[in-house]
C-alpha positions in Angstrom: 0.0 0.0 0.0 2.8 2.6 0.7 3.2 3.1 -2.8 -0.1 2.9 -3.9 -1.6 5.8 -5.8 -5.3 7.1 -4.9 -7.7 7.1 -8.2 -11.2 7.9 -8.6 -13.5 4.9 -10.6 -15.3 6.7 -12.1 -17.5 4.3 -13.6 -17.7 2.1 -10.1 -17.9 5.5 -8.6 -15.1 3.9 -5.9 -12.0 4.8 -4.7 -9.1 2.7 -5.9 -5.6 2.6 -4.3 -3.5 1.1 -7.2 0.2 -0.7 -6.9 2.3 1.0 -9.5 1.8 -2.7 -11.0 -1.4 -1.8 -12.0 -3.2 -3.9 -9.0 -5.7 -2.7 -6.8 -4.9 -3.1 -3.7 -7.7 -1.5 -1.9 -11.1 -0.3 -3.1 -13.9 1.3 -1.3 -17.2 3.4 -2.1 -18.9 6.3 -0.6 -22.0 3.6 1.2 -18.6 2.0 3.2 -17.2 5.4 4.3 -18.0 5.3 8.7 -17.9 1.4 8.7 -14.7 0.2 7.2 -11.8 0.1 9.6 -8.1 -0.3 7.4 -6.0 -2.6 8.9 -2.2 -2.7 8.5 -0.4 -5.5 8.8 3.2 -3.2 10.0 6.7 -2.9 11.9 7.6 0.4 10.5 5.8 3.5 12.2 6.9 5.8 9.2 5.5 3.4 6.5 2.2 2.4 8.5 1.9 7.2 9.0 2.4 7.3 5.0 -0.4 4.3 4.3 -2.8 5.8 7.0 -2.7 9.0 5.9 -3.1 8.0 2.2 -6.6 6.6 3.6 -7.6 7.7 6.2 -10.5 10.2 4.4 -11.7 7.3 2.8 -12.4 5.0 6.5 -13.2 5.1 9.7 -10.4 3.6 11.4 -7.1 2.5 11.3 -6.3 -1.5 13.1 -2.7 -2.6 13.4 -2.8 -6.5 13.2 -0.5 -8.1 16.2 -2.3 -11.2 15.7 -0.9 -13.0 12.6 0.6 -15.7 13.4 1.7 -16.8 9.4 5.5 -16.9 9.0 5.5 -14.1 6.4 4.2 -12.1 8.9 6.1 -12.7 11.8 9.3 -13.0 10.0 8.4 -9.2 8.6 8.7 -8.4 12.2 4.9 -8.0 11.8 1.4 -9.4 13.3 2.0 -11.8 16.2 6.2 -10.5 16.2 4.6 -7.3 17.7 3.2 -9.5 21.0 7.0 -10.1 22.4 8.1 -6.1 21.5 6.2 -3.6 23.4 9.0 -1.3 22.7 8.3 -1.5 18.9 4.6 -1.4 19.6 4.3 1.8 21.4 6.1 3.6 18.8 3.5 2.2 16.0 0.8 3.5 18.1 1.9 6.5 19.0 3.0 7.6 15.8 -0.3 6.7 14.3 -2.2 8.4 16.8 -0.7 11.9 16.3 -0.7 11.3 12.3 -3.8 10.7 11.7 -7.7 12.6 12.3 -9.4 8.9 12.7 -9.5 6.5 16.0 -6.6 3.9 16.0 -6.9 1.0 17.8 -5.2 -2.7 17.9 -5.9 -6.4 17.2 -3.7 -8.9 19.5 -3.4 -12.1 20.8 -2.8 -13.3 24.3 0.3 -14.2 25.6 1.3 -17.3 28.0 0.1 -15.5 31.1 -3.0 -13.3 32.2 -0.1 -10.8 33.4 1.8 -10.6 30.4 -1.4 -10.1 27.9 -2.4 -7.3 30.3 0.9 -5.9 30.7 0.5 -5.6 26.6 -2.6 -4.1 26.8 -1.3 -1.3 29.2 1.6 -0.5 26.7 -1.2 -0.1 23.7 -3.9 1.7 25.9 -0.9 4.1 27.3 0.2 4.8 23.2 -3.2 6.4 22.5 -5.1 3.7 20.8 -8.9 4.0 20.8 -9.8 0.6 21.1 -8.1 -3.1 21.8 -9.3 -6.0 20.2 -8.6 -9.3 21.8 -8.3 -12.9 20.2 -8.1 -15.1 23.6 -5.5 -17.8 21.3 -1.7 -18.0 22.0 0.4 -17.7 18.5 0.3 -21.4 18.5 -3.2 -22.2 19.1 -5.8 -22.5 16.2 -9.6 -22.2 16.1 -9.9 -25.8 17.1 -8.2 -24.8 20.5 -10.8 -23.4 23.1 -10.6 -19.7 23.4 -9.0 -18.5 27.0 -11.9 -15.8 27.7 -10.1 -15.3 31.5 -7.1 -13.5 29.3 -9.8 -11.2 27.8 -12.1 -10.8 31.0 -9.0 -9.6 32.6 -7.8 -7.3 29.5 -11.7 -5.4 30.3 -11.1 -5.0 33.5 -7.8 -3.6 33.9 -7.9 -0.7 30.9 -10.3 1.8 30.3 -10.4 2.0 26.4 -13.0 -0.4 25.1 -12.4 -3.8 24.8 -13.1 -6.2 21.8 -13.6 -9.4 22.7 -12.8 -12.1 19.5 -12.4 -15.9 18.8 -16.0 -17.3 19.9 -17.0 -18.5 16.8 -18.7 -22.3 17.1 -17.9 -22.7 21.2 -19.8 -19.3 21.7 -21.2 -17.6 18.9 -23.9 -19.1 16.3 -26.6 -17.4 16.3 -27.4 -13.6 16.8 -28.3 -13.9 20.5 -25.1 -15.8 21.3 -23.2 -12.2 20.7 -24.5 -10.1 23.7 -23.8 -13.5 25.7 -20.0 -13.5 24.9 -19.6 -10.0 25.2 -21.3 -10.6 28.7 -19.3 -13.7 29.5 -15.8 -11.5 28.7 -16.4 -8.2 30.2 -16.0 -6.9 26.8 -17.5 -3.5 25.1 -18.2 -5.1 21.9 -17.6 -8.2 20.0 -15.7 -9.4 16.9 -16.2 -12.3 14.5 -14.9 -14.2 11.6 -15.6 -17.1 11.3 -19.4 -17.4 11.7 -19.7 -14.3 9.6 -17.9 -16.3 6.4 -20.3 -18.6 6.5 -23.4 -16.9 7.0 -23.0 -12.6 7.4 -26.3 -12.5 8.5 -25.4 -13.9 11.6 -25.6 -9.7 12.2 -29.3 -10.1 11.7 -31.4 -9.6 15.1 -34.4 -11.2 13.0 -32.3 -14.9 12.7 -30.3 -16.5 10.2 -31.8 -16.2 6.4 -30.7 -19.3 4.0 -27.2 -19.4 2.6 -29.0 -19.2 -1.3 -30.4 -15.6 -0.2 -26.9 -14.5 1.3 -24.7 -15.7 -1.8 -27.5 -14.1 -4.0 -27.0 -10.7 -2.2 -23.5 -10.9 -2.1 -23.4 -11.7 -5.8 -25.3 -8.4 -6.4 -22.2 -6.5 -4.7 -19.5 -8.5 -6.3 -21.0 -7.7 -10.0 -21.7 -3.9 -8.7 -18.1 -3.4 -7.9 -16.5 -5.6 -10.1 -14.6 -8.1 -7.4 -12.5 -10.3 -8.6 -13.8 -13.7 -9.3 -11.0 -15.3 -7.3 -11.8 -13.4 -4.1 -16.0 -14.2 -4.7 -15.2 -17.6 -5.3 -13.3 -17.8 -1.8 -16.1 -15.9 -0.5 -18.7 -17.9 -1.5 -16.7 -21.3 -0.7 -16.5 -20.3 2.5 -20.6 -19.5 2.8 -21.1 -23.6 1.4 -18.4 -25.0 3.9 -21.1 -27.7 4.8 -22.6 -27.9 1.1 -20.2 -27.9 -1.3 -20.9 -31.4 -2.9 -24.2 -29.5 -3.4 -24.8 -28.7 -7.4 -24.3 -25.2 -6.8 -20.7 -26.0 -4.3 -19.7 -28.4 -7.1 -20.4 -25.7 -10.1 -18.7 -23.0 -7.9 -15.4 -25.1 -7.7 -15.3 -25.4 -11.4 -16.4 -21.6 -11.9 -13.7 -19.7 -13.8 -15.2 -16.2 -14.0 -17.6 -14.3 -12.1 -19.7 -14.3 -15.0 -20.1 -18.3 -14.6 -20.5 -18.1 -11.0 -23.4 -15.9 -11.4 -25.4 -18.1 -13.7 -25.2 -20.7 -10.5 -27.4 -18.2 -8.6 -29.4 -17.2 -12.0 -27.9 -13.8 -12.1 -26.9 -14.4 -15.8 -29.4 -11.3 -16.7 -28.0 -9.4 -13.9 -24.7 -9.5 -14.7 -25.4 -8.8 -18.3 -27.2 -5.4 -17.5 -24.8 -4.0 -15.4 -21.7 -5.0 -17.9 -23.7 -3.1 -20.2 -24.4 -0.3 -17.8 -21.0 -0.1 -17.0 -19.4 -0.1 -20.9 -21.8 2.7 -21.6 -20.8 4.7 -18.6 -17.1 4.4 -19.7 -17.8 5.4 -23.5 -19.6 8.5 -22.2 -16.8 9.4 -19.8 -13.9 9.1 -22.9 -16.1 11.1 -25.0 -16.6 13.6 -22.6 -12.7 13.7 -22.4 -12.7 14.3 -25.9 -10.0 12.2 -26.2 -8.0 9.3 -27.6 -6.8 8.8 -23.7 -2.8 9.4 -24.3 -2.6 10.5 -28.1 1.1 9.0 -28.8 0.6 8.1 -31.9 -2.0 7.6 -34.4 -0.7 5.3 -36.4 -2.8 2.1 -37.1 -0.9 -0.7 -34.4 1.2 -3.4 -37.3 2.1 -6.8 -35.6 6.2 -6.7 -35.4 6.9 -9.4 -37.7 10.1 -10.6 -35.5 7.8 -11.6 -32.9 4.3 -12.7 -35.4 4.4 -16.0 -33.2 4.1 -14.4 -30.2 1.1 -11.9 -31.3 2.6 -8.7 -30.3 1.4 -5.5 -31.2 3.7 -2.6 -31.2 4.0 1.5 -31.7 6.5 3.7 -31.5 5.9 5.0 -27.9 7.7 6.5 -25.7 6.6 7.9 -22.5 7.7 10.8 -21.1 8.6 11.6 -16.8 5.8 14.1 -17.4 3.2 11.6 -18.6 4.1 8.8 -16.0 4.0 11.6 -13.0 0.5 12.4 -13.6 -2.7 11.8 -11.4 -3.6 9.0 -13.7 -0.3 7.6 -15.8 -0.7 5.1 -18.6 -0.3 1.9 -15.7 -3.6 2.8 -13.5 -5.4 3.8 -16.8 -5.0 0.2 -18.2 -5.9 -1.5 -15.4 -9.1 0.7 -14.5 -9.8 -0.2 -17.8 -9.1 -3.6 -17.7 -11.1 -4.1 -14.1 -14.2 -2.7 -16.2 -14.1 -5.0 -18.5 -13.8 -7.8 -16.0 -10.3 -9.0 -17.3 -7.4 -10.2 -16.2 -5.0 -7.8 -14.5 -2.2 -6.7 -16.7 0.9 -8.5 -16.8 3.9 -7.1 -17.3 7.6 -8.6 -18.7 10.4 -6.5 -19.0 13.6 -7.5 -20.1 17.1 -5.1 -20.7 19.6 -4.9 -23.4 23.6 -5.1 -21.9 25.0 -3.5 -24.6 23.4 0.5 -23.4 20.9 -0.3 -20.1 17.7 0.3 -22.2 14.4 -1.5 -21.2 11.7 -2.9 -23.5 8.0 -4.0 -21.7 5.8 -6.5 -22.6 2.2 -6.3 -21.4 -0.5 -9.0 -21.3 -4.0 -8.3 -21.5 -6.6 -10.5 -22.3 -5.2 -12.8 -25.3 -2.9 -10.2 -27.0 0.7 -8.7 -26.0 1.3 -5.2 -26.5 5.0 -3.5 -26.4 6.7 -0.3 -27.6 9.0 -0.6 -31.0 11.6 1.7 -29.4 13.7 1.1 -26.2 13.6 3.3 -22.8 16.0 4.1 -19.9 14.1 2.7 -17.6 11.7 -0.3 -16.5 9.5 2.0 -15.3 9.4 4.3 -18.5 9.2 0.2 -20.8 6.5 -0.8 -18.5 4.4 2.8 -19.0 5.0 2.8 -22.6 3.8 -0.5 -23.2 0.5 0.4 -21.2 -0.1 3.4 -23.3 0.4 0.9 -26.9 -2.7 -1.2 -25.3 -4.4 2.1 -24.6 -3.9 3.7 -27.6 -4.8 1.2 -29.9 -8.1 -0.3 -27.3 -9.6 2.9 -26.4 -9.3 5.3 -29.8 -12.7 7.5 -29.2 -13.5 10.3 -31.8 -15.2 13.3 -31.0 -18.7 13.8 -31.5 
């Protein structure tokens, strides 16, 4: 996220944070903003300031995570690392607190004694966070381990910033009524969960459980609104048929290899279809408003290079300029807005460099078609944003009407 630039979707009318990769890394819309808290995973307090403050107008909180226990994490010094170094911790917090305008609180796990997961919660209350959440596991316990609610009871009672209590899904929580009973049983101020929310969110729903069909259906609804990826929904949705998936629908999902196909499981075909349309006429209207062929390199019809015919590479002679790559939206982001509208395949970039004067030449991927730049630039950076603009230029040519 730290180097992640902020673009408006104009068509999903969201907010995107994009990797200069041309991945989105974070996307949220105006019906989120006052419910969505950000949570960094972090063991740099300058990095974790420069990501809050690149999001904080768009949430309503910032989390740090000192609960991961995966290897990635804790090897980064991150997550559950954070548990054993208070030191470290308190300068996260603090410097979070007086760099941002939104509450900050934390996420931990326990530690081996009642004493030592207090002593924890002391050092993060003492830093300025707004809240502590509380996972009553040790590093090495997993959700098949019974959650240690005496570590949280104890956290409750011996701060005074609320306390939120997490890790009673199944034992505890499954059903709507069984929340106000944990947070009861813990001494907590509110009450966190995962699990049981994956596999049915209305678990939220004071009026009962409704049928897993309705949830995926409403779900589906969002996914296709804000064009998720169909990865992501798949996981989603796997995770709502836990118990069914050697249903038809569980055993259609598995095979599913686009969102497109794992709407027609729920009969959205139709709705899918109207939105997609929707959405391509909302992105014609925007380029024509622009009154624009989006970067205007070159208007030369695109040639396939005849060196690399077997390989299906289109090429122009583009070069991009500092100017054009500094911009609010530089050739990278606008291919893969462009690309996310049309439900595709993020771009994929290969770059390779020539020994004989350091200059770089970028391949991109989109769809089934490579696009590159005939001549060769100083950087990887300037390749990869010249090849982005050749797939622009020759996708996206709009005349003025």
């Amino acid at each position: 996220m730290v180097v992640c630039k902020r673009t408006v979707n104009d068509v999903l009318h969201t907010v995107d944070f994009v990797h200069p990769s041309g991945q989105c890394m974070f996307r949220t819309c105006e019906q989120e903003k006052g419910k969505v808290i950000f949570q960094l995973g972090t063991a740099d307090p300058g990095r974790a300031v420069k990501v809050a403050q690149l999001v904080e107008k768009e949430v309503a909180g910032i989390d740090i995570n000192m609960g991961c226990p995966k290897k990635f994490s804790v090897e980064g010094g991150m997550g559950a690392a954070l548990l054993t170094n208070p030191d470290k911790v308190q300068e996260i917090v603090s410097a979070l607190v007086k760099s941002v305008s939104i509450p900050v609180s934390c996420k931990i796990r326990i530690l081996p004694t009642i004493d030592e997961t207090v002593a924890l919660a002391k050092v993060i209350e003492g830093a300025g966070a707004a809240a502590l959440a509380v996972h009553g596991r040790l590093i090495s316990e997993r959700p098949q381990h019974k959650v240690h609610i005496d570590h949280i009871k104890a956290v409750a009672e011996n701060i005074s910033i609320p306390v939120i209590a997490n890790g009673g899904s199944v034992d505890h929580i499954n059903e709507y009524a069984d929340i106000e009973t944990y947070r009861q049983v813990t001494g907590a101020s509110s009450v966190m969960i995962a699990r049981a929310a994956q596999w049915n969110v209305s678990i939220f729903r004071k009026e009962g459980l409704l049928p897993v069909n309705e949830v995926a259906k409403a779900f589906l609804h969002y996914a296709v609104q804000y064009n998720s990826h169909y990865a992501n929904v798949k996981y989603c949705l796997a995770q709502l048929l836990r118990i069914s998936l050697e249903s038809s629908e569980g055993k259609r999902l598995l095979s599913a290899h686009s969102l497109k196909e794992i709407c027609a499981i729920w009969e959205l075909s139709d709705y899918y279809d109207e939105v997609e349309k929707t959405l391509c006429a909302q992105e014609k209207e925007l380029l024509i408003d622009r009154d624009c062929v989006p970067l205007g390199n070159s208007c030369k019809k695109p040639r396939l290079d005849a060196d690399d015919s077997e390989y299906d590479i289109c090429e122009l002679p583009v070069r991009c300029t500092k100017i054009e790559i500094n911009c609010k939206e530089p050739p990278k982001t606008q291919l893969y807005c462009w690309t996310v509208r049309h439900r595709m395949k993020t771009p994929f970039y290969q770059t390779v460099s020539r020994e004989s004067d350091r200059q770089f030449k970028s391949t991109v991927t989109v769809g089934d078609k490579k696009y590159s730049s005939s001549l060769w630039c100083k950087s990887k950076k300037l390749a990869e944003q010249s090849a982005a603009t050749v797939c622009l230029t020759m996708n996206l040519q709009v005349t003025k009407t």
